[in-house]
VEXSEDO-663669 format. One record per residue: residue number from 1; chain; x, y, z negated of N, C-alpha, C in turn. Coordinates in nm, 4 decimals, decimal comma. Each point is the difference from the previous one (the first is absolute). Example, Ala and Ser with C-alpha at 12.3 -4.5 7.8 and 13.67 -1.06 7.14 Angstrom:
REM VEXSEDO-663669
DOZA  num  cadena      n_c1      n_c2      n_c3     ca_c1     ca_c2     ca_c3      c_c1      c_c2      c_c3
DOZA    1       A    1,3190   -0,5690   -0,7800   -0,0890    0,1190    0,0000    0,0900    0,1200    0,0000
DOZA    2       A   -0,0350    0,1050    0,0720    0,0820    0,1190   -0,0060   -0,0770    0,1090   -0,0730
END
This chain:
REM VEXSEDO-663669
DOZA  num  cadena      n_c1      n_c2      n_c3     ca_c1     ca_c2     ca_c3      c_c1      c_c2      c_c3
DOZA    1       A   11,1608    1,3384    7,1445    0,0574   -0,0038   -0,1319   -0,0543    0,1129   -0,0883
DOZA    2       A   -0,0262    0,1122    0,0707   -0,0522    0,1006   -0,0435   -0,1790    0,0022   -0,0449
DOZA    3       A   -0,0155   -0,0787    0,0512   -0,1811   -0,0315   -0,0248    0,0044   -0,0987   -0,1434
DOZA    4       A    0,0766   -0,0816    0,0320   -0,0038   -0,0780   -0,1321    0,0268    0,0518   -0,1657
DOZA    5       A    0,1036    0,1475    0,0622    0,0723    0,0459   -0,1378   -0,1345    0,1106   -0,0609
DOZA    6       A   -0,0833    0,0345    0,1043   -0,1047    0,1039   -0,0252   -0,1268   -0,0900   -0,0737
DOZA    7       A    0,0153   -0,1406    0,0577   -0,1527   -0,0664   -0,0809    0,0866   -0,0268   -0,1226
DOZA    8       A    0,0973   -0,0629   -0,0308    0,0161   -0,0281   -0,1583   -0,0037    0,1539   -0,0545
DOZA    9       A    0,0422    0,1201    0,0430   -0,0362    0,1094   -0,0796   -0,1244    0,0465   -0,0189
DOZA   10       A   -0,0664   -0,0775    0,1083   -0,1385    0,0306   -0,0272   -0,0903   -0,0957   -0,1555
DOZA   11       A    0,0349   -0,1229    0,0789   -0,0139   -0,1409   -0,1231    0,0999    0,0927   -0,1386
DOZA   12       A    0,0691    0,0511    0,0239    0,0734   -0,0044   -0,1652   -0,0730    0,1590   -0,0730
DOZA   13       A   -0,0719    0,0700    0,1046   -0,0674    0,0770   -0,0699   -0,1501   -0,0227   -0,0614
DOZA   14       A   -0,0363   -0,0984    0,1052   -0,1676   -0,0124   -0,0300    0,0500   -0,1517   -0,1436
DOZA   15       A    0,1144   -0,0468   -0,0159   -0,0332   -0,0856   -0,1141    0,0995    0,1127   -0,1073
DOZA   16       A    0,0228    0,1024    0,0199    0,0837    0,0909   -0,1333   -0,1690    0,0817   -0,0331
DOZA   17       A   -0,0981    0,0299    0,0976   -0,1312    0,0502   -0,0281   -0,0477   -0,1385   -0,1111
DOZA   18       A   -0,0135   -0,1018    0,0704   -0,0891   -0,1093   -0,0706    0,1117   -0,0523   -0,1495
DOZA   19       A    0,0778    0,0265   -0,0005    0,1114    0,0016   -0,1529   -0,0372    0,1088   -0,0527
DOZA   20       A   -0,0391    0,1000    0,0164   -0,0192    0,1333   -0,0641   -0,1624   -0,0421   -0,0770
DOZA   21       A   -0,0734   -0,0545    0,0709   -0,1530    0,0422   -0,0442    0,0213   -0,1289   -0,1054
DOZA   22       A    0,0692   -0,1083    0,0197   -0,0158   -0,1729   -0,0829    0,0482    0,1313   -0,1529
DOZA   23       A    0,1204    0,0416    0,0249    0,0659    0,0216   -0,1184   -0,0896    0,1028   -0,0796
DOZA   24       A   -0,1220    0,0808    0,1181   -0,0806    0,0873   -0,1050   -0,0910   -0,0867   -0,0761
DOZA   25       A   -0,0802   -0,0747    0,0657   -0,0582   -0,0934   -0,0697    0,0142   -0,0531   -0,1313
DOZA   26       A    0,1736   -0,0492    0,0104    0,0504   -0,0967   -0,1025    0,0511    0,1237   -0,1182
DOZA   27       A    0,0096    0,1233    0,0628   -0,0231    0,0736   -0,1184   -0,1125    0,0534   -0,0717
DOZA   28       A   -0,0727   -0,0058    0,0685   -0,1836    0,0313   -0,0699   -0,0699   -0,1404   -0,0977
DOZA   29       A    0,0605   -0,1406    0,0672   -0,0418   -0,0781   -0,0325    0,0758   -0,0135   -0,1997
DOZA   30       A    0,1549    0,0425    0,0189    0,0886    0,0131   -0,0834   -0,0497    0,0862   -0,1325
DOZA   31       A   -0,0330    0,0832    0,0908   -0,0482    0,1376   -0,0886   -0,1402   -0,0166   -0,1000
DOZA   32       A   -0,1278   -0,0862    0,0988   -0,0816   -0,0568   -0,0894    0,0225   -0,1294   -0,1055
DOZA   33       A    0,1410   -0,0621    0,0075   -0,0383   -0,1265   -0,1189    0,0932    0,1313   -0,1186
DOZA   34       A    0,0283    0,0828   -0,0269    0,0310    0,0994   -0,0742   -0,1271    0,0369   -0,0812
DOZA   35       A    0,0344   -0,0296   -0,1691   -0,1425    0,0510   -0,0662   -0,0459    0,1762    0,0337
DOZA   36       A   -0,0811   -0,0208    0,0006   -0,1046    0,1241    0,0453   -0,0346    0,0191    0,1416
DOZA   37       A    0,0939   -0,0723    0,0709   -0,0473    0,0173    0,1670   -0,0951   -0,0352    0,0405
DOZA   38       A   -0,0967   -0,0553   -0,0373   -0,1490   -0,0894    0,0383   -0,0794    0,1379    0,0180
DOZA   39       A    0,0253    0,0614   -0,1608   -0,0940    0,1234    0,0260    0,0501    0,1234    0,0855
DOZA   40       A    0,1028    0,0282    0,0442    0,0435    0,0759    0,0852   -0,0608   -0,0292    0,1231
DOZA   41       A   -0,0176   -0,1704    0,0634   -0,0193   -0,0344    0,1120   -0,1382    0,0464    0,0315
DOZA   42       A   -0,0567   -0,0710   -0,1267   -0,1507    0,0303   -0,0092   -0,0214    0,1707    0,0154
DOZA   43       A    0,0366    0,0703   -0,0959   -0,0157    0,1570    0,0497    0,0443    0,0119    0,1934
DOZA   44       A    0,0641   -0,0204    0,0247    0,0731    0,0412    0,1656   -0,1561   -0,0730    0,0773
DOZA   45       A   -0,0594   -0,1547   -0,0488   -0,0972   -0,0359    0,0497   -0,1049    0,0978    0,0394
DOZA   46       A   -0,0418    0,0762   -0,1182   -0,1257    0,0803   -0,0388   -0,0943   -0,1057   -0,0743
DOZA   47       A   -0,1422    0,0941   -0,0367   -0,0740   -0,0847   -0,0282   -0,0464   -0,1247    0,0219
DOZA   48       A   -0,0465   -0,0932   -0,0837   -0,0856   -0,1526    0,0258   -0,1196    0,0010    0,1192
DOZA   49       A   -0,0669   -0,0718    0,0748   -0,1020    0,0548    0,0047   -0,1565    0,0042   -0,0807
DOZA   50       A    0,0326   -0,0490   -0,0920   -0,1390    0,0220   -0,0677    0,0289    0,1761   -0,0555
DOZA   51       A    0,1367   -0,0436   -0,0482   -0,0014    0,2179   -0,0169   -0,0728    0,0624    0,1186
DOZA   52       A    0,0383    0,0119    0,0875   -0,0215    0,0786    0,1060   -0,1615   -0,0089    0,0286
DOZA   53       A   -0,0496   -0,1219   -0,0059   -0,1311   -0,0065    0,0313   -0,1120    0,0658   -0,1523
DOZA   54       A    0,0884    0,0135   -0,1127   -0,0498    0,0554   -0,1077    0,0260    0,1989    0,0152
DOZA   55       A    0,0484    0,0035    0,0691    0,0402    0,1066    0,0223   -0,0997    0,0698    0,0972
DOZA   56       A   -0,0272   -0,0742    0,1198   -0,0854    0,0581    0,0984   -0,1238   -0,0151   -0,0542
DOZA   57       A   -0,0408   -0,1263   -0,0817   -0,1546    0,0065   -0,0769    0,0062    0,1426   -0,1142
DOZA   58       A    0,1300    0,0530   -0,0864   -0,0190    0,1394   -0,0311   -0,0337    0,0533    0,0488
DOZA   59       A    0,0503   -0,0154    0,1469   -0,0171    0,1783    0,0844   -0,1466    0,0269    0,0610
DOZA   60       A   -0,0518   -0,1747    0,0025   -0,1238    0,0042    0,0674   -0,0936    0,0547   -0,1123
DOZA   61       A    0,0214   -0,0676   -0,1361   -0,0930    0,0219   -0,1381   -0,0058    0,1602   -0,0182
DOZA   62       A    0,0951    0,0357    0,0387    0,0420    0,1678   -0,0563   -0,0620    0,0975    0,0692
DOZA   63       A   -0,0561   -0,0531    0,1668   -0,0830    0,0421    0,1314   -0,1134    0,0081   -0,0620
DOZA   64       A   -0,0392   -0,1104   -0,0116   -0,1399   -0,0629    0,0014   -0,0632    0,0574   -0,1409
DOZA   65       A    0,0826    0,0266   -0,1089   -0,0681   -0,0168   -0,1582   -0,0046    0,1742    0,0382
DOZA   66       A    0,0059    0,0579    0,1084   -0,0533    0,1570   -0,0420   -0,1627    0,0129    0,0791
DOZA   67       A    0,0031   -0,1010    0,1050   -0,1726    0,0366   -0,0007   -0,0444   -0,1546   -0,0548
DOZA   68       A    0,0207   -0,1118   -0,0289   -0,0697   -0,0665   -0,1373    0,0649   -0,0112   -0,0499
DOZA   69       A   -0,0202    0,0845   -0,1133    0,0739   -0,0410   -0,1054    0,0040   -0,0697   -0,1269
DOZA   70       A   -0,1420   -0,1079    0,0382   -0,0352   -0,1225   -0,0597    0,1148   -0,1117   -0,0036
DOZA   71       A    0,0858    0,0312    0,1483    0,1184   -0,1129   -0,0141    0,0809   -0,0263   -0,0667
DOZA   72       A    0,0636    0,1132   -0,0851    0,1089   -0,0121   -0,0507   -0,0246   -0,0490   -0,1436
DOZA   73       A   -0,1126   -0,0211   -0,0538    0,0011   -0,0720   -0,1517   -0,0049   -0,1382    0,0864
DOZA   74       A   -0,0153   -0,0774    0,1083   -0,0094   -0,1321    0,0338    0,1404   -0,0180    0,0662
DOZA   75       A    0,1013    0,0443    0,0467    0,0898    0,0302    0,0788    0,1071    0,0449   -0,0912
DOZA   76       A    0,0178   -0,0898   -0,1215    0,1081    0,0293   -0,1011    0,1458   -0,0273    0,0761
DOZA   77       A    0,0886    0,0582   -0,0548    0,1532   -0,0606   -0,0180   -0,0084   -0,1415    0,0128
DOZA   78       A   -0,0250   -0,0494   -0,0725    0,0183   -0,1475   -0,0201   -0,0995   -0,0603    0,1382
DOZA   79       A   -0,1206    0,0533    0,0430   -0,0510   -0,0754    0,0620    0,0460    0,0097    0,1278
DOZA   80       A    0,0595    0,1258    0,0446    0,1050    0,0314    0,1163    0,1079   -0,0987    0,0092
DOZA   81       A    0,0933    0,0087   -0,1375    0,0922   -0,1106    0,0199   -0,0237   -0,1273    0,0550
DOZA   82       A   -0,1544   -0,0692   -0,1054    0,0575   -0,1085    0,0199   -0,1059   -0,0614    0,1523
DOZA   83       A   -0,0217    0,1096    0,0635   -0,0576   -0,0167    0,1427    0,0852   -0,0104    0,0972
DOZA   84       A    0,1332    0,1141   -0,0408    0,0801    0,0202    0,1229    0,0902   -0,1299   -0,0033
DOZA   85       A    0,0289   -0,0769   -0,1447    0,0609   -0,1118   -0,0404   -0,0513   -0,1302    0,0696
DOZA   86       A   -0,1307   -0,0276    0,0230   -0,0877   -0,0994    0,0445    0,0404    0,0498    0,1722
DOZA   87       A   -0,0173    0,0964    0,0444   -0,0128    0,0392    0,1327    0,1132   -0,0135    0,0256
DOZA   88       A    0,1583    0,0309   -0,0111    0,1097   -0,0324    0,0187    0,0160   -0,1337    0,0165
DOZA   89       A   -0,0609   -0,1135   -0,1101    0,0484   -0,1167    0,0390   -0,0668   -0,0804    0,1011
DOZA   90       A   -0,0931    0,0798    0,0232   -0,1184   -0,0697    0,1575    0,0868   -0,0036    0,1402
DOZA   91       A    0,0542    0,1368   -0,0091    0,0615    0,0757    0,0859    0,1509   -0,0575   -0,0089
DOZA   92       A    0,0791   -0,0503   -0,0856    0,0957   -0,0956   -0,0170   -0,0251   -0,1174    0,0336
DOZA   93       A   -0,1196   -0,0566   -0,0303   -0,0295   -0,1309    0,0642    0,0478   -0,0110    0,1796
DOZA   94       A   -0,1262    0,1031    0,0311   -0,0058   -0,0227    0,1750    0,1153    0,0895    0,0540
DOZA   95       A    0,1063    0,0502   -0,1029    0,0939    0,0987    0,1051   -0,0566    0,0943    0,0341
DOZA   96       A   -0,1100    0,0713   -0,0406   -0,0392    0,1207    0,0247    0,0934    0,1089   -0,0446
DOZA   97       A    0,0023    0,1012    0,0215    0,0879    0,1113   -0,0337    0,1325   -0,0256   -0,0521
DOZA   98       A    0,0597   -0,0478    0,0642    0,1482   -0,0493   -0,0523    0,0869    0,0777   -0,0175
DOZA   99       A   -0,0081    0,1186    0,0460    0,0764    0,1137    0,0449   -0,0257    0,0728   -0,1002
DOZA  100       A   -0,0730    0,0234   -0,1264   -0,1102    0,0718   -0,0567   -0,0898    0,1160    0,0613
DOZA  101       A   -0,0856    0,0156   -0,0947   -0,0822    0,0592    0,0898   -0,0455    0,1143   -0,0059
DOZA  102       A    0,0773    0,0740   -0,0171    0,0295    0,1543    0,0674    0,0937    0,0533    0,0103
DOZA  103       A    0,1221   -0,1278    0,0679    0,1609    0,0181    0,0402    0,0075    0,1276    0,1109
DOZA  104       A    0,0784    0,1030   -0,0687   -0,0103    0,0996    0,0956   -0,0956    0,1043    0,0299
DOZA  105       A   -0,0850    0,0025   -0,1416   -0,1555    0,0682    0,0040    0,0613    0,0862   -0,1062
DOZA  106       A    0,1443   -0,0051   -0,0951   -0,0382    0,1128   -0,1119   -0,0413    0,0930    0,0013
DOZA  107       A    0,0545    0,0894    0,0683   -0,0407    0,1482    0,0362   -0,1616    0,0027    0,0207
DOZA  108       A   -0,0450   -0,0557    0,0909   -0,1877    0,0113    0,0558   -0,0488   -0,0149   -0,1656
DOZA  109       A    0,0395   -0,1190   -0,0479   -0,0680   -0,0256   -0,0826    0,0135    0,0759   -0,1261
DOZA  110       A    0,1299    0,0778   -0,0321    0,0094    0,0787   -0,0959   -0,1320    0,1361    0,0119
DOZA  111       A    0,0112    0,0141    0,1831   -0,0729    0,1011    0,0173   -0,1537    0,0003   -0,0671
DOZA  112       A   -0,0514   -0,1234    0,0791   -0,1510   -0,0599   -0,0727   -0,0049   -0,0107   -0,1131
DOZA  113       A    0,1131    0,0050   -0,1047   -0,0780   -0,0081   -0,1103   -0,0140    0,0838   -0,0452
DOZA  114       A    0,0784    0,1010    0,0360   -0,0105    0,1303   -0,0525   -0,1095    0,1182    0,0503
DOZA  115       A   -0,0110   -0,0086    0,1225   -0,0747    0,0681    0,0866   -0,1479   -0,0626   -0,0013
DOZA  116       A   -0,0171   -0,1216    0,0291   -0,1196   -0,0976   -0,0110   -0,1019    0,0184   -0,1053
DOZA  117       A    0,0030    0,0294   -0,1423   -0,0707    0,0286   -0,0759   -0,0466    0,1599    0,0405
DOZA  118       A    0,0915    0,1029    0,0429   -0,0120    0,1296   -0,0205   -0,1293    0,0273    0,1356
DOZA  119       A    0,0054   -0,0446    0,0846   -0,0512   -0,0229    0,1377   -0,1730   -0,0607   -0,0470
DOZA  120       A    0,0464   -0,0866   -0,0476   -0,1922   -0,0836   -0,0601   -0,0180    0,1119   -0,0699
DOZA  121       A    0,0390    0,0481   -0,1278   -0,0637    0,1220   -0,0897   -0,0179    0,0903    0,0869
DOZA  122       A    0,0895    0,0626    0,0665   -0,0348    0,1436    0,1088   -0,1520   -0,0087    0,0870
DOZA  123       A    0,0078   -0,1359    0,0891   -0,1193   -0,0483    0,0362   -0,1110   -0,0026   -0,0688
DOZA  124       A   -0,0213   -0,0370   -0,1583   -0,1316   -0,0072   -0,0367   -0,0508    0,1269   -0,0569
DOZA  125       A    0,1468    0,0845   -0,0468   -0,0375    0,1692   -0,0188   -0,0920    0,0271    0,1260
DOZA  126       A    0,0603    0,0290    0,1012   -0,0292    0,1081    0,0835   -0,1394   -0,0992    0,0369
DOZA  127       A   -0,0601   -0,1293   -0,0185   -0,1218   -0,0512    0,0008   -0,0689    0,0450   -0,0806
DOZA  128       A    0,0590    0,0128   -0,0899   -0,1195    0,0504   -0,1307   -0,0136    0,1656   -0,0105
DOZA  129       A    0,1066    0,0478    0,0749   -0,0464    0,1700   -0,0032   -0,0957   -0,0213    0,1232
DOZA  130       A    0,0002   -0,0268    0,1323   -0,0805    0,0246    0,0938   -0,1324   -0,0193   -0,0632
DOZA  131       A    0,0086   -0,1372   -0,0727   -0,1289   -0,0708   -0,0741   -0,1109    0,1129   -0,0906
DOZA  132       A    0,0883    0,0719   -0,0500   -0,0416    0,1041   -0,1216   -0,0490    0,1248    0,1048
DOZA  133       A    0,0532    0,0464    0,1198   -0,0144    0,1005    0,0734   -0,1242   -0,0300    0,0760
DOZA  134       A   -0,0316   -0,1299    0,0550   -0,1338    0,0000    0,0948   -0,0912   -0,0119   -0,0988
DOZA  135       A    0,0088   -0,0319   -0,1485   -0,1031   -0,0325   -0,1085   -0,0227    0,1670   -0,0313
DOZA  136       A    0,0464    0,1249   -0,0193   -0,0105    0,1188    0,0091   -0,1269    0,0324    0,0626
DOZA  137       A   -0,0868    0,0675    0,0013   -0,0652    0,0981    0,0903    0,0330    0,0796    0,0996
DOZA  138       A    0,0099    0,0422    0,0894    0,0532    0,0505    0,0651   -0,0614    0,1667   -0,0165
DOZA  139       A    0,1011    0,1215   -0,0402   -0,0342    0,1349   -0,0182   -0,0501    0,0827    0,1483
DOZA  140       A   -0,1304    0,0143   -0,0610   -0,0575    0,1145    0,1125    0,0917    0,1197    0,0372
DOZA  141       A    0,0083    0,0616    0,0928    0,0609    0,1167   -0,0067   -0,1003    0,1174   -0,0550
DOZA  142       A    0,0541    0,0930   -0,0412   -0,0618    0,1038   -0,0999   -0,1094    0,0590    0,1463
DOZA  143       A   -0,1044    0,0893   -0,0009   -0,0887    0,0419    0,0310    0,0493    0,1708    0,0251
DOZA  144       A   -0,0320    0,0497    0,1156   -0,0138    0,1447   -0,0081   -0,0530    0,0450   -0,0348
DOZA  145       A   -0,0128    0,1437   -0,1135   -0,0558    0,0442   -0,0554   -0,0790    0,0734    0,1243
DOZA  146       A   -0,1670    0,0470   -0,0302   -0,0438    0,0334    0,0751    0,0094    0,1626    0,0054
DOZA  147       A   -0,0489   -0,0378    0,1141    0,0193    0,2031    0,0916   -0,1126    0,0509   -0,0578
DOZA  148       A   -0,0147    0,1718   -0,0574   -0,0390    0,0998   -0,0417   -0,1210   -0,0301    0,0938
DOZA  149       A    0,0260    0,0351    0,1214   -0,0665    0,0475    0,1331    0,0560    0,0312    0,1276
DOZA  150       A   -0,0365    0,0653    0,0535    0,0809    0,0447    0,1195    0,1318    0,1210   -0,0141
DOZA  151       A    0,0993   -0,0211    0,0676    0,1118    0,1213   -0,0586   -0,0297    0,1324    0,1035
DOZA  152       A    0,0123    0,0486   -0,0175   -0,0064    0,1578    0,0775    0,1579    0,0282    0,0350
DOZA  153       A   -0,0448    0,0631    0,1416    0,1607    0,0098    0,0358   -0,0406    0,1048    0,0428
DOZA  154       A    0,1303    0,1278   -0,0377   -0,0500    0,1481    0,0076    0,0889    0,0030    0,1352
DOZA  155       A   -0,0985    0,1143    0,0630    0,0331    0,0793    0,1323    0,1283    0,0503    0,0832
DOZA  156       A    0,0349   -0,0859    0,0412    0,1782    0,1214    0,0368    0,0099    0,0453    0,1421
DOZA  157       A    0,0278    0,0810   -0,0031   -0,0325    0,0676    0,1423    0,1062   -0,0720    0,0677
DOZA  158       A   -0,0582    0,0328    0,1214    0,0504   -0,0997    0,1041    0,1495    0,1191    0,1147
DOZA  159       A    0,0762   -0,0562    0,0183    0,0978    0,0904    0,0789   -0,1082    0,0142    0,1331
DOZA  160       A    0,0679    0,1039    0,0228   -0,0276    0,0709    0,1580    0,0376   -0,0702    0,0933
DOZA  161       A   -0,0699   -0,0634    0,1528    0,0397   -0,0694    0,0764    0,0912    0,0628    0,0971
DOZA  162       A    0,1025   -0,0329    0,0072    0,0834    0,0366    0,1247   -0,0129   -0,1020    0,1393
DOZA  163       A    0,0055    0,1259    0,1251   -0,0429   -0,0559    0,1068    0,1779    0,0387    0,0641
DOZA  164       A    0,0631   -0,1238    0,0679    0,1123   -0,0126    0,0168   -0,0321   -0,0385    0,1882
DOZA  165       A    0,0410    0,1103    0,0710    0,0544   -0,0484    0,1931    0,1023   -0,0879   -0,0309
DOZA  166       A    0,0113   -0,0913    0,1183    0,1248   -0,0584    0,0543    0,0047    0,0206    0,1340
DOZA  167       A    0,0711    0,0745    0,0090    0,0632    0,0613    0,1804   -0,0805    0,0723    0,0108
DOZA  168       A   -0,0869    0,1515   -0,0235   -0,0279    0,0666    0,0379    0,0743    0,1354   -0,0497
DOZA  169       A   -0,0204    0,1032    0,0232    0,0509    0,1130   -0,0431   -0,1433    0,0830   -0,0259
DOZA  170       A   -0,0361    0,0959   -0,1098   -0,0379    0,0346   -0,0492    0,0895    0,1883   -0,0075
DOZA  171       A   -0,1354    0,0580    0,0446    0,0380    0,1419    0,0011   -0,0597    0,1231   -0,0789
END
């Protein structure tokens, strides 16, 4: 009798769990036919993915346009957009990146964009100073001035030799 009274408390908790999550639902669902909730939902979403993929073609353009920097008059705003726009819906077609696609990357990627440009410039400095340093001559070392002649080293008398026994006695 006692086994039976423990499974309905069990059954009446795991369906007071599954009543709890229906009723969150039916309040989120509630909450979006409310004007302005679409865009709330949409913010909690995050970005589209053509944003995101317009975003990583910045970070790549922003890399790349410091050693050519032929790219960036071809590599407009607009031509970013409407690439990452075309590429999103390819990628919508086949279910590619559904998840978007750099779910869970903010941080790395905040890092790269910031760090990523500074890293290519640092690199082509310290290329172009080495560059400028082996193009240098390389400086002789200066020359000793030459010797007079021979130096003279004056006379100093020499101490007196002492003659020292060990174990004898001396009288």
């Amino acid at each position: 009798m006692e086994q039976v009274r423990e499974q309905e408390q069990a059954i009446s908790a795991e369906q007071a769990a599954d009543l709890a999550a229906l009723q969150a639902v039916a309040a989120e669902q509630g909450a979006a036919a409310q004007p302005g909730a679409a865009a709330q939902v949409q913010e909690q979403a995050g970005p589209d993915l053509a944003g995101e993929l317009a975003a990583v073609a910045g970070i790549a353009l922003a890399v790349l346009s410091v050693p050519y920097p032929s790219l960036a008059p071809i590599w407009t705003e607009q031509a970013v957009q409407g690439v990452a726009k075309a590429a999103a819906a390819v990628c919508e077609k086949h279910g590619w990146l559904s998840g978007g696609f750099m779910a869970g990357y903010g941080p790395e990627m905040a890092l790269l964009a910031t760090a990523g440009p500074l890293v290519v410039a640092s690199y082509g400095a310290v290329k172009a100073d080495t560059a400028a340093r082996r193009a240098q001559p390389e400086k002789q070392p200066e020359a000793l001035p030459p010797v007079a002649g021979p130096v003279q080293v004056p006379d100093v008398p020499q101490p007196e030799r002492l003659t020292v026994h060990v174990g004898t006695v001396q009288a």
